[in-house]
N, C-alpha and C positions, 0 to 999 in steps of 0.2 A: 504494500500500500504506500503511496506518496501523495501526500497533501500540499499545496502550494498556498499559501498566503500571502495576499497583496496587499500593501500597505506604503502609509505615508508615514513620514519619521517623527514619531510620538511615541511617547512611554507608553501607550496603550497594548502599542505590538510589542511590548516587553513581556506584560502581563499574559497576552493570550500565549504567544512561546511557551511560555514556564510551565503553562498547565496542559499545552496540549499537548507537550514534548514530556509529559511527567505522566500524561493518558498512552500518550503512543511514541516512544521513544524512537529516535532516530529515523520518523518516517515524515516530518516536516522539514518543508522550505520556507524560508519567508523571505521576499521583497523589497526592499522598501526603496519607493519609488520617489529621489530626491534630486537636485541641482548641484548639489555638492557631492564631491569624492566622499567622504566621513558623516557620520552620522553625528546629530548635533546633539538630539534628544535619545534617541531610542539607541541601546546601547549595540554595539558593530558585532557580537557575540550570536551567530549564527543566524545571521544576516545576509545577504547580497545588496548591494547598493543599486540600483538601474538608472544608471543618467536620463535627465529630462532635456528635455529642449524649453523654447520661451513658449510652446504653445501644448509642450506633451510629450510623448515620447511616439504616439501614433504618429506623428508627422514628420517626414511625409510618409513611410511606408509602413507596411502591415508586419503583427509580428506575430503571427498563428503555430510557426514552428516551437517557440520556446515553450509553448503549453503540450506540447505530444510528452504522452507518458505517464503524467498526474491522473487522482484518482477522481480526486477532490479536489475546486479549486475554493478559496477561502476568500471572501471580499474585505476587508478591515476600513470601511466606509465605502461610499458609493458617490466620493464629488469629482466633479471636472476632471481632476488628475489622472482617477482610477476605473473611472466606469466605463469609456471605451475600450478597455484592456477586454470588456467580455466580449465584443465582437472580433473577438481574435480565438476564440476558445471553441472546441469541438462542442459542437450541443449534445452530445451524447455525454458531456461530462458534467455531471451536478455541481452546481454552484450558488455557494450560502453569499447572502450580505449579511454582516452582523454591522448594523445601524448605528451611528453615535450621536444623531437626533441633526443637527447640520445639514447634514447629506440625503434627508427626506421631508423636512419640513418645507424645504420650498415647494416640495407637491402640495401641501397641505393647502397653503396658504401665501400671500406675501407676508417680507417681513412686518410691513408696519401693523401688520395685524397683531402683533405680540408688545406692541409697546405702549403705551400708558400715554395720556394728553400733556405732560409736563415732561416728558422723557424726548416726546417725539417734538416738542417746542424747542429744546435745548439743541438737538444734533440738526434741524436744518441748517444747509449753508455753514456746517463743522467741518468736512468731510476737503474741504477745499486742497487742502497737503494730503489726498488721498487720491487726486484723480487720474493718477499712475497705472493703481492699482486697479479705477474702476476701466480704465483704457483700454489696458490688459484681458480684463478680464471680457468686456464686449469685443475686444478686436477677435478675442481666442475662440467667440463663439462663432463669428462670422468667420470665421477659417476653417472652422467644422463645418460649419454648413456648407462651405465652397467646396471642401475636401469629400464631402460625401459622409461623414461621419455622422451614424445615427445620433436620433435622442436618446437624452438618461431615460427618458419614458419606454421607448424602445428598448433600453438593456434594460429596466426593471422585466420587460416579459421575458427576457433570457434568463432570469434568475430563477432556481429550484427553490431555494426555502430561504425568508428573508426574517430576522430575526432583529426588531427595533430594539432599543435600551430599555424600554417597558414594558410589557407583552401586552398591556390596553392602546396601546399605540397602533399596533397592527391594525384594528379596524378605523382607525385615524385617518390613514395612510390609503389604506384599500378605498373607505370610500370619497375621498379625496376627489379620485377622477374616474374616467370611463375608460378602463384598463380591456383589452383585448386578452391580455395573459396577465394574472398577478402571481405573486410566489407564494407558495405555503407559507404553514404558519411554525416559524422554529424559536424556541425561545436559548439564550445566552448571556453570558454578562462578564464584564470585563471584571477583575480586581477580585480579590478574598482579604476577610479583616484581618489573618496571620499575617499575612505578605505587602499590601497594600495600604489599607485604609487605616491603619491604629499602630501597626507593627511593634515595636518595643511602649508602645503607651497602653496594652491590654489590659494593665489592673488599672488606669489612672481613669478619674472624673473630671469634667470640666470646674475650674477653682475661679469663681469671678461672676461679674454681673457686665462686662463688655458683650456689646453685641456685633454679631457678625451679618454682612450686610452683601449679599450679592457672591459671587465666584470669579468673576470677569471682568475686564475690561470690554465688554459688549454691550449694549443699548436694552440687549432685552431682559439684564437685572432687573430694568427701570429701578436705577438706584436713586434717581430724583427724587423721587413720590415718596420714597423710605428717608431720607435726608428732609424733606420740607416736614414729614411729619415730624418725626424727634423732634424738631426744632420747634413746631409747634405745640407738641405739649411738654415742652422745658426742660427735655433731656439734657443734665447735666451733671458736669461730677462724673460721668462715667465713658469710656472709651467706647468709640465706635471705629471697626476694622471692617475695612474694605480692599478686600484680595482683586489687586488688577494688571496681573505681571505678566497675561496673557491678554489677546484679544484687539483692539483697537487702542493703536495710542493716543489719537486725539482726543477722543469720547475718553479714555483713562484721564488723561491732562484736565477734564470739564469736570469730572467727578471727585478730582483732587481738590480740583481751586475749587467748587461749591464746599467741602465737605471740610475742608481748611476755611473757609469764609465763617459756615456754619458753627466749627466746633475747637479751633483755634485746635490746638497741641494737644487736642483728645481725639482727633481724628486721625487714625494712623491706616495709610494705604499701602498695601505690597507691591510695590513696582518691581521686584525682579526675582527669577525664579530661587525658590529656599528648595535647600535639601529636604524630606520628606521631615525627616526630625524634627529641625527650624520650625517648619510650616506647621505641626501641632503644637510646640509648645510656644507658638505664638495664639494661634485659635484657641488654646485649650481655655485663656480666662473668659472667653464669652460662651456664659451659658444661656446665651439669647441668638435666635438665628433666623433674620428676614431672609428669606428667599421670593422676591417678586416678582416674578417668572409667570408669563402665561402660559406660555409651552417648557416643556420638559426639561432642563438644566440643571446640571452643581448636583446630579445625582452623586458621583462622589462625597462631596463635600457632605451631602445632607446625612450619609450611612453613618458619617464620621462620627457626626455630630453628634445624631441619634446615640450611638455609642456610646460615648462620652456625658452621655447623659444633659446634652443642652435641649431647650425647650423651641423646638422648632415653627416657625412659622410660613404655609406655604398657600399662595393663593388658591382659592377654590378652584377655578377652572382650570388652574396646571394638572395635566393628567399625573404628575407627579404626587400630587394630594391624593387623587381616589384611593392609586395605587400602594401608596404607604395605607392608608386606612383600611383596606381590603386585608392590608397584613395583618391587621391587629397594631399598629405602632397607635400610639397616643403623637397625633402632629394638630397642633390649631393652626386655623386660617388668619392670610391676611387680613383681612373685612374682619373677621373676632377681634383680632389687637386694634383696629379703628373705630371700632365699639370700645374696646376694654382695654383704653392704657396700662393697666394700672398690671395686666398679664406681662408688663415687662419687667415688674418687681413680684414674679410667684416665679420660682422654678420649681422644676419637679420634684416629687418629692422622690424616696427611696425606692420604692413600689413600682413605680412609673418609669422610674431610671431603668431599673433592673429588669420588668419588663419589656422595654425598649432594646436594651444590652441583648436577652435571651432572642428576640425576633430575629434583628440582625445577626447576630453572630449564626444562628442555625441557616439563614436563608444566605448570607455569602461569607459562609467558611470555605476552609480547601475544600475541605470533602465531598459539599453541596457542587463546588465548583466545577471540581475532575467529574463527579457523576453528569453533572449538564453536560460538562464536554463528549465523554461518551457518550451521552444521550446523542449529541446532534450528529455526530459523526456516524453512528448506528443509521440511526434516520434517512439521512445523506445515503447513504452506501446501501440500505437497503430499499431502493425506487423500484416499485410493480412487484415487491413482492407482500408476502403476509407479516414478514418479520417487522417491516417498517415498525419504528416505536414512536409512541409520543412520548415527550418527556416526561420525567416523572415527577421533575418538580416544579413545574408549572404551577404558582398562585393558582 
């Protein structure tokens, strides 16, 4: 058996390595499709680098021969970079997306649907030291379409089993649009809280009343709305931390200078990437956690936290709300803390902690993790016949 994984250079594809290569030993490849010789993020440790060009690596010619052979091919997101790679692939050969919410939400929706009326006032006419990127990025489409290169719509019906960051997503996604072929339905997830998300902090609790405000330098925190509130009901005295070492740096620089306006030398933002260590025992004094997300984000962040025993706050309509709720987690809504300030001075008690701690830990331990992997892989490998499994730990 030989599995191929394709991906872009993120720590994410460190994570899936570790556990599929710990399921299926010595039978993975993985990719990672970048502009540079070395890996910047994701570590070079059984890796391939694949050079890109300014528009891809599809241009100009086709590369169908380097997939002969594979069992399985592995998608590690599905944007621009990566998703014409599947019309280069034998359609006899089953092929997973495993979704990191980016790379499908534009079916969904446009962006500005995800962002807040004070969010989406502040970033018009920001973006100006950006129009490099947005050049690029329309020149690159107009060269696919000249070059004949299908739609992402198009390789979504080439996909066998497509597997979002949520498994309530899926039907998000599907009915989105008028799909001629969509992909089954596989469920997966990046990170385990041994390895990833708490790692050396498994006995420790959040120690503090700082809140933690957003994941990104992105627009769709709507970190505004969370900054004008505090400020209006006289949040003070205590730290506000806003993670924004990733993402956009202009919208980062806007969310600095309001949040430094706001809250003078209580307002502390991460501008650049922390070792995993740093980066908790920086989060670990807020045991308060806005997440103002319409759509799905800082799941990460949100496991962590849960963990750690802080008292989370995520908007209703983030399908990331149902989905924790479905678990059994204890998370209140945004709209509850705009009714009920005063939830920003209750943290959980022991009960609630410890409940929270038991969910997460049993739903992304190793354990939980290596069995999903071999779930999907099963799945995958066994098309048209009876053995086919659904997974078994499917929410």
């Amino acid at each position: 058996m030989r599995i191929l994984h394709l991906a872009t250079d993120d720590k994410f594809i460190d994570q899936a390595f570790r556990v599929f290569e710990a399921c299926f030993p010595q039978k993975n490849e993985v990719w990672v499709f970048s502009k540079y010789k070395k890996l910047r993020v994701a570590s070079q440790v059984g890796k391939k680098v694949v050079p890109i060009g300014f528009f891809g690596r599809w241009l100009p010619k086709k590369n169908a021969n380097d997939y002969k052979g594979y069992d399985l091919v592995i998608f590690h997101s599905f944007g621009d970079l990566l998703y014409p790679e599947i019309f280069n692939i034998d359609e006899a050969v089953p092929v997973i997306w495993i979704g990191w919410g980016y790379d499908y939400y534009d079916l969904i929706g446009e962006s500005d649907d995800y962002l807040l009326p004070s969010t989406k006032s502040i970033i018009s006419g920001l973006y100006v030291s950006d129009i490099r990127a947005l050049l690029k990025s329309r020149l690159g489409s107009i060269v696919r379409r000249l070059l004949g290169v299908e739609s992402k719509k198009n390789g979504v019906g080439r996909v066998k089993y497509f597997s979002p960051v949520l498994a309530n997503e899926f039907e998000l996604v599907l009915r989105a649009g008028e799909w001629k072929v969509f992909p089954e339905k596989a469920y997966w997830q990046y990170g385990t809280i041994e390895d990833d998300f708490v790692k050396d902090f498994k006995l420790e609790w959040v120690k503090g009343d700082s809140v933690l405000v957003g994941n990104s330098a992105t627009p769709t925190c709507n970190h505004v709305e969370v900054l004008y509130f505090l400020d209006q009901i006289g949040f003070v005295g205590r730290r506000v931390i806003a993670p924004l070492s990733y993402g956009n740096k202009v919208y980062g620089d806007k969310v600095n200078e309001i949040g430094g306006r706001l809250f003078g030398s209580n307002f502390l933002s991460l501008r650049q990437f922390m070792p995993i260590e740093e980066y908790l025992s920086c989060i670990k004094e807020c045991g308060y956690v806005i997440m103002n997300h319409k759509r799905q984000q800082a799941v990460g962040n949100i496991i962590t936290m849960l963990y750690l025993g802080a008292r989370v706050f995520l908007r209703r309509e983030s399908p990331a709300y149902q989905y924790f709720i479905d678990m059994g987690v204890i998370v209140n809504t945004v709209q509850e803390l705009e009714e009920s300030p005063l939830l920003l001075s209750l943290p959980l008690n022991e009960i609630e902690r410890a409940a929270n701690r038991k969910k997460v830990s049993e739903h992304w331990s190793r354990e939980s993790s290596m069995q999903r992997t071999i779930d999907l892989v099963t799945q995958a490998l066994c098309l048209d016949t009876e053995k086919a499994l659904e997974p078994r730990n499917r929410l």
